[in-house]
N, C-alpha and C positions, 0 to 999 in steps of 0.2 A: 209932706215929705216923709219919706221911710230910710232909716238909717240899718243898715245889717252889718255886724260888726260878729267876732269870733266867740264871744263867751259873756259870761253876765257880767265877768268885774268891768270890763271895757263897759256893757252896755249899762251898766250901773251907773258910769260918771259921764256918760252922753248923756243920761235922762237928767243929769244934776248941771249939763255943761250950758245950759242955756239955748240951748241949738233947738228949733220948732221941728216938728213930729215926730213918729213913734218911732220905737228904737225894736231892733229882735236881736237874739243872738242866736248864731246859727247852731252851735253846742253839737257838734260830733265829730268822734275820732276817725275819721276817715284812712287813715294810715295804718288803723288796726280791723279786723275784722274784714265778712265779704262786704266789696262793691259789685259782686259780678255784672257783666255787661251786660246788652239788650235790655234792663230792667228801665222804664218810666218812673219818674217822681213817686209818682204813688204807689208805683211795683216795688222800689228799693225798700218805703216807706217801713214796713212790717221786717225787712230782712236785717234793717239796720236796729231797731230798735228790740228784737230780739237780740242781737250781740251786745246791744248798751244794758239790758236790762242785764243779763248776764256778766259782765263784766264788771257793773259799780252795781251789783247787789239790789237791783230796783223792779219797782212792778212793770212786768212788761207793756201794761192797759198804760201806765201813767207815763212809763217813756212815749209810746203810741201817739198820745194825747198830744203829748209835748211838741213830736215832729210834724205830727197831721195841724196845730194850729200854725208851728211855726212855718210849713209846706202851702197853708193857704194865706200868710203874709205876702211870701212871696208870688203865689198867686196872681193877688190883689195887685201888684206892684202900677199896675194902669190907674189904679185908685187916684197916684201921688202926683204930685210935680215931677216932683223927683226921687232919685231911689241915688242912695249914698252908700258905696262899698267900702267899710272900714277893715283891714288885715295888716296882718305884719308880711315878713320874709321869709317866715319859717315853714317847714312842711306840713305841724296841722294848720296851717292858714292857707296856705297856699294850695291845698286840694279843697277846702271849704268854698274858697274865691273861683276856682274849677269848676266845682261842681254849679253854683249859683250861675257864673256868666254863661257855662255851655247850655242851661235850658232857657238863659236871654235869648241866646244867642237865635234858638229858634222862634221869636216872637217879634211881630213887630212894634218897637216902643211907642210908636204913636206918639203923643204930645209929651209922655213923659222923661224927662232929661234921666241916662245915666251916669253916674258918677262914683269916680275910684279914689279912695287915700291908702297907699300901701307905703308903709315905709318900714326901714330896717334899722334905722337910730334915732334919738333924738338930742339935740343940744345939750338937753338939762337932764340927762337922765344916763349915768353910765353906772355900771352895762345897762344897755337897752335889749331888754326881754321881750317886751312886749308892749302892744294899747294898756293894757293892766294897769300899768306902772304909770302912766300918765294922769295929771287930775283933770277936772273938765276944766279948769282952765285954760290947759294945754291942751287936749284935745278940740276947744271949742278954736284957739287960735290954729290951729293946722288945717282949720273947715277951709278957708278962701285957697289954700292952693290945691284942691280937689282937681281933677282932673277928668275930660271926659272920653266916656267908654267908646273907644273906634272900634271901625271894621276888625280893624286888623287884632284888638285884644280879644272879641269873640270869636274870631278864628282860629286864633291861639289855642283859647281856654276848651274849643271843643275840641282841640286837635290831640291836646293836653291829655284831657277830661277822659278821652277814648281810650287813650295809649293807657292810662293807667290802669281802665277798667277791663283793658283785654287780657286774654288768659294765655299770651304769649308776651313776657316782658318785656322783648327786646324791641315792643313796639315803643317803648321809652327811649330807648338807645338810639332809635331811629328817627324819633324827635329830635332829643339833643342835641340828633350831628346837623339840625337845621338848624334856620333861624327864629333864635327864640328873644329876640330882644324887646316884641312890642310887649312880653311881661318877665321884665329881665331878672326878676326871682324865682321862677319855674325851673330855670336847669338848676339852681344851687337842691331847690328843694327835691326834686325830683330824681339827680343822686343820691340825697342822703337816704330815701326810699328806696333807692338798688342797693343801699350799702344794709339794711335789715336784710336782704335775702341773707340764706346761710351761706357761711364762706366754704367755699371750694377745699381749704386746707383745716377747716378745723369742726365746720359746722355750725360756729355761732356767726350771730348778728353783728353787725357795730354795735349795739345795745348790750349785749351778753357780756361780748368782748370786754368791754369795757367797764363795768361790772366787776368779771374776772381781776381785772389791772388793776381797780383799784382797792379793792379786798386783798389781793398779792401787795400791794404798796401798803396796806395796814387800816385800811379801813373798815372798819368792823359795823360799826349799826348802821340802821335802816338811813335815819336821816340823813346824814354824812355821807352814804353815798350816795344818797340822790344832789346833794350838793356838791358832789365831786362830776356827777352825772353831766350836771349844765355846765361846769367847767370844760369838760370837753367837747361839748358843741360849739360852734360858729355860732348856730342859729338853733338856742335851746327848742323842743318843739314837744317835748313829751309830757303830759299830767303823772302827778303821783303815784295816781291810782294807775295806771299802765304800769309805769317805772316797777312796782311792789308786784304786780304779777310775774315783769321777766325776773326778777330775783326769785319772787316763790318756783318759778318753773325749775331754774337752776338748783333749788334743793331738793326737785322732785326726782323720782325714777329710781329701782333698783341702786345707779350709779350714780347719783346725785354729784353737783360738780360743786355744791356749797353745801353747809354743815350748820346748824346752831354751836355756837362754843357753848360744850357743858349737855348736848345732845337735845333730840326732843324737836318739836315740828315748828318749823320757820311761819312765825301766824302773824294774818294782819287782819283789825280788825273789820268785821262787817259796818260795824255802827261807831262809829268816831266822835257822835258826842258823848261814849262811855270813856268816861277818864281815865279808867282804872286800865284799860284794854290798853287806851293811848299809851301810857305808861309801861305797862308791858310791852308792846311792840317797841317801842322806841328804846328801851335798854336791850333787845335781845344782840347779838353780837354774832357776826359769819364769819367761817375761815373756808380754806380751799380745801377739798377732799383730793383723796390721791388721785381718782381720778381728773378733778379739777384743776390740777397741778398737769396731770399729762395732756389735758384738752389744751390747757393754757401753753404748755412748750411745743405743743403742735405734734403731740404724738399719736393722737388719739381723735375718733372724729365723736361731737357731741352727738349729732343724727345716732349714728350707730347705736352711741352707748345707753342711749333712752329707748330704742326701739322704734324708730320712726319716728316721724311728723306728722301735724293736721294743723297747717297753719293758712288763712288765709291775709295775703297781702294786694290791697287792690282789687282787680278781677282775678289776681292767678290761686289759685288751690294747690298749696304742698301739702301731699299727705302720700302715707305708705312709706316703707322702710327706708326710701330713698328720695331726698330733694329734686325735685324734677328740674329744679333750678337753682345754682350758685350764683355766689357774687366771688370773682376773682378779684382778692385785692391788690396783686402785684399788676395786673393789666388793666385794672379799675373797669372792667367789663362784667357780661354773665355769660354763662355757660349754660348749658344742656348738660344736668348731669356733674358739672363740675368742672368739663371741656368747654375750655375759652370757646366765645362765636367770635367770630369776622366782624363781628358788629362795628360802628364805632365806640370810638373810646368815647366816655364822659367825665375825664378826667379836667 
């Protein structure tokens, strides 16, 4: 039996839950960085793990490693009886479970059984964040109501899987307005991933925004607002280490839209078992710049006042002075440019 699950703490307490075979964790932020499309398993392989080595400070060879064994588990997956898909409800789970069931999807399983647990609470666990948060106790009892993988969730997950990786978003929008119930946490996730495009009236993210508000509300250090951060999700879905980028971005640029109180450069550490670093970062303290004050009242667009964009989201590529793509928040749609499409709504 092979269990695939989102990250090491889940897959931590499956290896201790008593449950027979091996356990992987899928471990990638798909919601940050390129997915562009056309690419194969093994083609994405190298594009992904250049953006992780970049991103959490790490050897490119050893992320490599990491994906290329964990690429030929899944592989293997004819090896098992069975193959067991452990996720939450949130968006980086819910593109992880994407990405795995669309290249099921082209395979025939043969004698091995698939199998789904996705769930978005649990009984004994409020708030419910995550498998994380479960012990194997609890994760070994949730085993029996597994569920198995139909036609219709691999149809789904490629249909999914595509739209997100295409370089015209509103192949998302155009999902949505179907029916997405055989995986009825895909539309939740899959707006909150139209709501990081840049907003039509301001230029930032849901992420940025939000940021913004809570540093305007008096939140000043690093940790506190990332715990203000999952406060405002439904479906918390971001790591640390992303969260402290979009903050560093926002004190970057001639116009910086956040400040250290007391001046000087917004730093996080590379190496986090230096204690002294921890300690510094964790007391430094942010306010809003004038400019950050006028992005925040909606006077100002953040695009602009940085100089462009190079952001990739998915398959699509913003870069150049101007966002190729908006998220309108008042019509919960995107736009070309900032101009609402016809699309449907994913509201």
């Amino acid at each position: 039996m092979l269990h695939i699950t989102n990250g090491e703490s889940a897959a931590g307490s499956l290896r201790q839950s008593g449950l027979q075979g091996q356990v992987q964790a899928w471990q990638d932020v798909l919601h940050e960085g390129p997915v562009p499309a056309g690419l194969l398993l093994d083609e994405l392989r190298p594009v992904r793990a250049h953006f992780l080595a970049d991103t959490f400070h790490t050897s490119y060879d050893t992320i490599l490693a990491e994906l290329t064994a964990r690429d030929a588990m899944l592989v293997g997956y004819a090896d098992h009886d069975e193959v067991v898909l452990w996720f939450e409800h949130d968006l980086y789970d819910q593109l992880q479970l994407l990405q795995i069931l669309d290249w099921l999807a082209g395979r025939a399983p043969g004698a091995t059984r698939l199998s789904l647990l996705c769930i978005g609470a649990h009984p004994e666990v409020h708030p419910f964040h995550g498998l994380g948060q479960l012990s194997p106790m609890q994760l070994a009892a949730l085993f029996p109501a597994r569920q198995s993988v139909t036609v219709a969730h691999l149809a789904l997950a490629r249909a999914a899987w595509s739209a997100f990786r295409a370089p015209d978003p509103t192949s998302i929008e155009t999902l949505l307005g179907g029916d997405t119930s055989a995986l009825p946490n895909v539309e939740g996730a899959l707006t909150r991933h139209l709501e990081q495009f840049p907003a039509a009236s301001d230029g930032l993210s849901r992420s940025e925004r939000q940021i913004l508000q809570s540093v305007a509300a008096g939140t000043a250090r690093p940790g506190q607002l990332f715990q203000e951060s999952i406060k405002q999700e439904d479906r918390p879905f971001l790591g640390d280490t992303v969260f402290w980028s979009y903050v560093a971005g926002l004190t970057q640029g001639e116009q910086p839209l956040l400040a250290v109180v007391g001046g000087g450069r917004f730093i996080v550490p590379e190496d986090w078992s230096d204690g002294r670093a921890r300690e510094v970062f964790h007391t430094q303290e942010l306010e809003l710049t004038e400019a950050g004050r006028a992005v925040w009242a909606g006077g100002m667009d953040w695009i602009s006042l940085r100089g462009g964009i190079d952001r990739w989201l998915g398959g699509v590529h913003l870069s150049g002075p101007e966002a190729s793509w908006r998220w309108n928040r008042q019509a919960r749609r995107l736009g070309s440019n900032g101009r609402s499409t016809p699309a449907a709504s994913t509201s």
